[in-house]
C-alpha positions in Angstrom: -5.9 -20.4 -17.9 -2.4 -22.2 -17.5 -2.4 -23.7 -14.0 1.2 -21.9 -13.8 -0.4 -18.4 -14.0 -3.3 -19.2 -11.6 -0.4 -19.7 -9.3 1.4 -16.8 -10.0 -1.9 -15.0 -9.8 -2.5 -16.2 -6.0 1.1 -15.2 -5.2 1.0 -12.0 -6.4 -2.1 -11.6 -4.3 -0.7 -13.1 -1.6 2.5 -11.2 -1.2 0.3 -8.2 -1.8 -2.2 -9.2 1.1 0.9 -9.8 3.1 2.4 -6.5 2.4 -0.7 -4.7 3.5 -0.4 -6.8 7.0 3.0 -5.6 7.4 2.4 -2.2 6.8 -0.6 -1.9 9.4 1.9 -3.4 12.1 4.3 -0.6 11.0 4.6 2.2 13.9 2.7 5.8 12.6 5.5 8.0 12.2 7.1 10.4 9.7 9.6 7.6 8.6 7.0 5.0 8.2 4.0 6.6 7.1 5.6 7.7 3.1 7.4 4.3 3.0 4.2 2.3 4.1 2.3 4.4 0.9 4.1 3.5 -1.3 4.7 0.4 -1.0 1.4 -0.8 -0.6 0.9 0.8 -3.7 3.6 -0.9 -5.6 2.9 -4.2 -3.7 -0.6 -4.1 -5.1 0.6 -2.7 -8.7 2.2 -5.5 -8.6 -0.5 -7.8 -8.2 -3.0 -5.9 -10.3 -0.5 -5.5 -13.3 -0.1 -9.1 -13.5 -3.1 -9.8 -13.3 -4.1 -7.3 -16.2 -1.0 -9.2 -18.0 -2.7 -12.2 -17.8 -5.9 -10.8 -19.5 -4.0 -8.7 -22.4 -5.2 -9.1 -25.7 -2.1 -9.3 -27.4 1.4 -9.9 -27.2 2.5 -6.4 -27.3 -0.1 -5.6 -24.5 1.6 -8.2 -22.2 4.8 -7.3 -22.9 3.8 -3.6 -21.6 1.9 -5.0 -18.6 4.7 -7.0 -17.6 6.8 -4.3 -17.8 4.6 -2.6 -15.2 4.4 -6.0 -13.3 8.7 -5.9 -13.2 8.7 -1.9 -12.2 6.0 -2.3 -9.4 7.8 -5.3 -7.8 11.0 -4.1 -7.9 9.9 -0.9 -6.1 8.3 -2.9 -3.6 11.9 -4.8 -2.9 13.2 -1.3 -2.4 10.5 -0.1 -0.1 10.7 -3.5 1.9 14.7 -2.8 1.9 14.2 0.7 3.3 12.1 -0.5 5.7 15.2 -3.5 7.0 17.2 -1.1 6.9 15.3 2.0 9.5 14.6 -1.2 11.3 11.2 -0.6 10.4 8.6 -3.8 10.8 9.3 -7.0 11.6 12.6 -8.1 10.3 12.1 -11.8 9.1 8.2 -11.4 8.1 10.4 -7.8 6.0 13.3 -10.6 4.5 11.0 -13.1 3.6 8.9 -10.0 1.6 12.4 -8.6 0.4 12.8 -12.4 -1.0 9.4 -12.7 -2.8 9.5 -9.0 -4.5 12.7 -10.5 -5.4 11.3 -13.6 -7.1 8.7 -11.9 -8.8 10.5 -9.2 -10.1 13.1 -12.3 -11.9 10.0 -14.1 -12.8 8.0 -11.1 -14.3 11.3 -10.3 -16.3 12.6 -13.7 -17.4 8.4 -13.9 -18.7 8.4 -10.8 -20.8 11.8 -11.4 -22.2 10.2 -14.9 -23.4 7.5 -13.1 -24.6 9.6 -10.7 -26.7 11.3 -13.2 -28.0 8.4 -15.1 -29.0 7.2 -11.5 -30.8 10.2 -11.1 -32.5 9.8 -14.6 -33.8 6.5 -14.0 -35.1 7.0 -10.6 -36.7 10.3 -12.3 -38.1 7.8 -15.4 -40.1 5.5 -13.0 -40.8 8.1 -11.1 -42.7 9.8 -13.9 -44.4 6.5 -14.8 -45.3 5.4 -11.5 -46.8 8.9 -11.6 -49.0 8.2 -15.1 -50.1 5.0 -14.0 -51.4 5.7 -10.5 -53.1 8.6 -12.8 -54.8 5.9 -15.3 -56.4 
């Protein structure tokens, strides 16, 4: 595996680990207790879709999976923005989580949009390919 997705791997993992931390420091009440659900939840969709995204077995599969990977980690920057704004948590351990969902979400989308343009590409040669031959 590319050393770049062994670290992507880790920080998904680790912005999951520290969402989880966050969310047991979180006081038990009726505003808290849905929010904290849920985004532990997403946090750790987010971690576990990449990670699936990593293992796909095609193209198409990790285009879906990152899709997954971009909806899960932008829920969690919503969930961690709910929470800064109830002044929920501890604010800057909250921003610095609001910055990494952040980051991953741009990172998991900028990846699949490479990856469907790499598809297209392929399905494009495969095409021209196909034509060339049926011409012959």
């Amino acid at each position: 595996m590319h050393p770049k997705t062994i670290a992507l791997q880790e920080r998904t993992h680790t912005f999951f680990v520290k969402v989880v931390r966050l969310c047991e420091q979180l006081p038990q009440n009726i505003r808290t207790l849905k929010i904290q659900e849920q985004l532990v939840d997403s946090a750790g969709g987010t971690d576990s879709n990449y990670g699936s995204a990593c293992r796909a077995r095609s193209k198409a599969e990790f285009i879906a999976k990152m899709g997954t990977a971009v909806e899960e980690a932008d829920e969690s920057l919503r969930w961690l923005r709910a929470l800064l704004a109830l002044g929920c948590g501890n604010k800057e351990e909250t921003q610095l989580l609001i910055g990494e969902a952040d980051q991953l979400t741009a990172i998991f989308v900028a990846s699949r949009k490479t990856a469907e343009r790499h598809l297209e590409e392929q399905n494009r040669r495969i095409k021209e390919a196909h034509q060339a031959t049926r011409r012959r």
